[in-house]
N, C-alpha and C positions, 0 to 999 in steps of 0.2 A: 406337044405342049405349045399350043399356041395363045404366048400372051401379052398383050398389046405392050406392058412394062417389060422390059429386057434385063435380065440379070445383072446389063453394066449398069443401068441407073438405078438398082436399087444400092449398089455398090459404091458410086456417085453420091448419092443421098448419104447415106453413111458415114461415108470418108469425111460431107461436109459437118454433118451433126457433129462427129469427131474432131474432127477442126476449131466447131466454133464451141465446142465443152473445153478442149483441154486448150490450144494454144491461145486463142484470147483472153481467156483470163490471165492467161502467165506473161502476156504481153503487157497489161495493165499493170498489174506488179510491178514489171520491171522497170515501168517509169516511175513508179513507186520508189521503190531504190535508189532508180539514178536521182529521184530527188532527195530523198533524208542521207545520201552519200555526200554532194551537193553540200547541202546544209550542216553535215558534219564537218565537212573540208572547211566552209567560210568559218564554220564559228573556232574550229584549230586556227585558224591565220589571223582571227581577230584576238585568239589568247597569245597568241605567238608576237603581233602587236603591242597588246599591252602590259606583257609581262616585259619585269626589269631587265636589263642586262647586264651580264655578269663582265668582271672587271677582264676575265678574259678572253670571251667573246669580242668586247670592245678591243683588246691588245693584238687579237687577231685581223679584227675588221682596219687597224689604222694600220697594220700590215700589209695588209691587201691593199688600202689605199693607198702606200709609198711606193708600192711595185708599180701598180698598177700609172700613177703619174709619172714613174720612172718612163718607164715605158712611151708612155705619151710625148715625154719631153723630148727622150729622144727622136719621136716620129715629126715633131712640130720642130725641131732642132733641121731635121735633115731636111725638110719642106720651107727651113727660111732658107739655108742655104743654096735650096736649088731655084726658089724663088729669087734670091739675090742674085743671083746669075740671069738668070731669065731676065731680069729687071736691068742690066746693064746692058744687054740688045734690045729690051720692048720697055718704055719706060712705064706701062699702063700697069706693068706686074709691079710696080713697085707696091700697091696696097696690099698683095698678096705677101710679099716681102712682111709687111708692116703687121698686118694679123697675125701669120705664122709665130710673126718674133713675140708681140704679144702672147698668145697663146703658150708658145714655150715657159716664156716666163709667170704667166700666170703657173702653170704644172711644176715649176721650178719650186715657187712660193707654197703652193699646195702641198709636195712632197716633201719640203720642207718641214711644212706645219703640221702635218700627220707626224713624221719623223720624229720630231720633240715630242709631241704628245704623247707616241708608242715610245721614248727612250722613258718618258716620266714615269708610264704605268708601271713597268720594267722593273724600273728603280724601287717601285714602294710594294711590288711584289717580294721583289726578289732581298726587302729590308724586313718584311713582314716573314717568308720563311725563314731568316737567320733569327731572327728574335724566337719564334716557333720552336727551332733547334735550340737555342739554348738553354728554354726553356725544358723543352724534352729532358737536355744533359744534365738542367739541376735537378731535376725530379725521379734521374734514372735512380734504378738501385745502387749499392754499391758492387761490385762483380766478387761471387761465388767463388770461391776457393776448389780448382776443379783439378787438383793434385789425385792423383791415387792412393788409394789407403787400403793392403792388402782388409779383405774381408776375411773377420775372427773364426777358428775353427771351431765346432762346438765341442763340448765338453761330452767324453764317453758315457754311453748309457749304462752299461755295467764294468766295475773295477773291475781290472784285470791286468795284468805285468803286459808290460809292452815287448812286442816281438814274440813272443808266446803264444803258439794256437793254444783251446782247451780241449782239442778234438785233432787228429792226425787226417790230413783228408786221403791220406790213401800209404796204402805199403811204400817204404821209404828203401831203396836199396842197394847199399854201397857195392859199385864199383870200382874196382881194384885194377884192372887192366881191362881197357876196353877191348873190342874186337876191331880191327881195322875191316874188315868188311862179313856182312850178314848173306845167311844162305835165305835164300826164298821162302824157306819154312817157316826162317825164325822172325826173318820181316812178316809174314801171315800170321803168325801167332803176334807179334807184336800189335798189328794193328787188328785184331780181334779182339784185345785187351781194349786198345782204344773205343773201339764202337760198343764193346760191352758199356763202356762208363757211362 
């Protein structure tokens, strides 16, 4: 079989036809995607912008801003003091002295004022679930009587003297002197009476 196409190039040809059917399209798509994902994501962050914020998402964020200048101050606190040192052997560090101490105290006033603001929120939360509460307390029920009280027996279905069968459920009969111990027979007869029943 001699022929001038060889079995790897029609194989070759194939493979690309293959190629350019199925994974180019799926390649187009998928920027497809990454863009209405994209455009999903912005338009979440522009809702996420413009919606209100709640009283305690805000109680939380001035939390985070007290820590967070806590923090700072003290890093602008230890940076005047070592500036200040510095500045008593090089006299040029003294601006660095002077910013730092700045700075601290800006962070100082900041954590301050976040501080008040998150004690305020705090406050007219935590005035708002008491009134909530006693509200709830005047509206509760008054509490259920939860004694026990034997439940009534019902009344017989048919008259009949009490303690009294109307029927014998089986031969009744008097021993006089028991046996202090049975032979083997009379235990097997006893308990063939049993299984009969």
């Amino acid at each position: 079989m001699n022929n001038s196409v060889g079995l790897g190039g029609i194989t070759l040809i194939i493979a690309a036809v293959v190629w350019l059917m199925i994974f180019v399209p799926g390649y187009t798509r998928r920027s497809q995607v990454r863009e209405s994902a994209e455009l999903v994501k912005a338009e979440h962050r522009q809702a996420a912008k413009s919606a209100p914020i709640s009283n305690d998402d805000r109680l939380r964020r001035l939390i985070n801003t007290q820590r967070g200048f806590s923090v700072l101050f003290a890093l602008f606190l230890i940076g005047a003091i070592a500036s200040f040192v510095s500045a008593l052997v090089n006299p040029v560090l003294w601006t660095a002295f002077t910013a730092t101490s700045m700075l601290a105290l800006l962070s100082v006033f900041t954590q301050r004022a976040a501080g008040q603001q998150a004690a305020k929120l705090a406050e007219d939360r935590h005035r708002k679930q008491l009134s909530a509460r006693s509200k709830a307390q005047k509206v509760a029920p008054q509490a259920i009587n939860r004694e026990w009280t034997p439940n009534s027996l019902p009344a017989p279905l048919a008259p009949s003297k009490m303690g009294e069968l109307a029927q014998p459920l089986a031969e009744v009969i008097d021993i006089q002197k028991p046996k202090t111990s049975l032979t083997s027979s009379e235990i097997d007869a006893i308990l063939a009476r049993r299984r009969a029943i």
